[in-house]
N, C-alpha and C positions, 0 to 999 in steps of 0.2 A: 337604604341600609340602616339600620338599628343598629346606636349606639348602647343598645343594652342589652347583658347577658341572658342567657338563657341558665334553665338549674344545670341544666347538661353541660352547655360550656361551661361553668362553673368547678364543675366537678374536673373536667378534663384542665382545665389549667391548676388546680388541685394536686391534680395526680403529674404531672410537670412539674410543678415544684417540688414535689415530696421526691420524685428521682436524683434531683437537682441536690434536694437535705441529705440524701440519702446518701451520696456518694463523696460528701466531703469528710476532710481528714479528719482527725479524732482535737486537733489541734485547733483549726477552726470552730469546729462546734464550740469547743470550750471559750474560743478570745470571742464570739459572740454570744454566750450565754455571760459573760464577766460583762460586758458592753451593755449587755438590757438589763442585768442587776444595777448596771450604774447610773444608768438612764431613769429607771425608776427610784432609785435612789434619791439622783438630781429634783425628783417630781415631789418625793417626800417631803427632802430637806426644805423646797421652794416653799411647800405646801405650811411646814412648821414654824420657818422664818415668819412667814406673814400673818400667821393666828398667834406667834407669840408677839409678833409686834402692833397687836390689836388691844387697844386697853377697855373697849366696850364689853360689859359683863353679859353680854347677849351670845348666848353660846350658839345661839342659829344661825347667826353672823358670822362668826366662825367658822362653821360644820361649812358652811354655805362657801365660803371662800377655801377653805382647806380644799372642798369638792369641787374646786374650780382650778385650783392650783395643780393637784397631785395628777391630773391626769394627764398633760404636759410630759411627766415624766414615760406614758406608752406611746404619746404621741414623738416624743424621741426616739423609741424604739423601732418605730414605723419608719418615721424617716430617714434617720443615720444608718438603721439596720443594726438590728439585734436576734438574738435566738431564744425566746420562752418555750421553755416543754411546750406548757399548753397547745400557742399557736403550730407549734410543728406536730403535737399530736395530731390536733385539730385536721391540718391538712393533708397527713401522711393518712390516715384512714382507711379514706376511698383505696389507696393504692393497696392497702396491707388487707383490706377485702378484696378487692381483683387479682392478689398474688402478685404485685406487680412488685414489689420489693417485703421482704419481712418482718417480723415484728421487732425483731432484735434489730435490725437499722431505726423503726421508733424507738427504742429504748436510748438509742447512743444518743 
C-alpha cells in the first residue's frame, strides 16, 4: 500500500473539507479568519524584531532572515488552525465545480 496520494484522492479529500468549511457558522469562520490574521501577524512582528535588531548594513542579510522568520507566522496557521480566504477558496473549488455546495458558501 502507497503512502502517497494520487491527484484524485487529492481532490476528493478537497472536496471533504470544503463540505466540512462549508457548513460552519458565520461565527466560526470569523474567530478563525481573526486567529490566521494573528498568526501571521505574530510571523511579521518576529520577522521585524529580528532585522531591526540587526546592525550589519547588509540588507541581504536582512531580506534573508526577515524570509526566514515571517513564514513561521503560515506555519502557525497550519498548525493551530486558521481560516485564509485564499486556502478555503483554494480548496472549495473542486466542490463549487461539481455542484457539491455553492459559491455563495465560498464567499462566506
Amino acid at each position: 500500500m502507497s503512502t502517497y496520494k494520487t491527484p484524485k484522492d487529492v481532490v476528493i479529500m478537497s472536496m471533504n473539507a470544503a463540505l466540512i468549511k462549508a457548513s460552519l457558522r458565520v461565527e466560526r469562520i470569523l474567530a478563525l479568519g481573526f486567529m490566521a490574521g494573528a498568526y501571521i501577524s505574530l510571523g511579521a512582528l518576529g520577522g521585524q524584531l529580528v532585522v531591526g535588531g540587526m546592525t550589519s548594513s547588509d540588507e541581504g542579510s536582512k531580506k534573508l532572515a526577515n524570509g526566514a522568520i515571517f513564514p513561521l507566522g503560515l506555519i502557525l496557521v497550519l498548525i493551530a488552525g486558521g481560516g485564509l480566504y485564499t486556502g478555503n477558496t483554494a480548496i472549495m473549488a473542486p466542490s463549487v465545480l461539481s455542484r457539491q455546495i455553492t459559491l455563495v458558501d465560498t464567499l462566506r
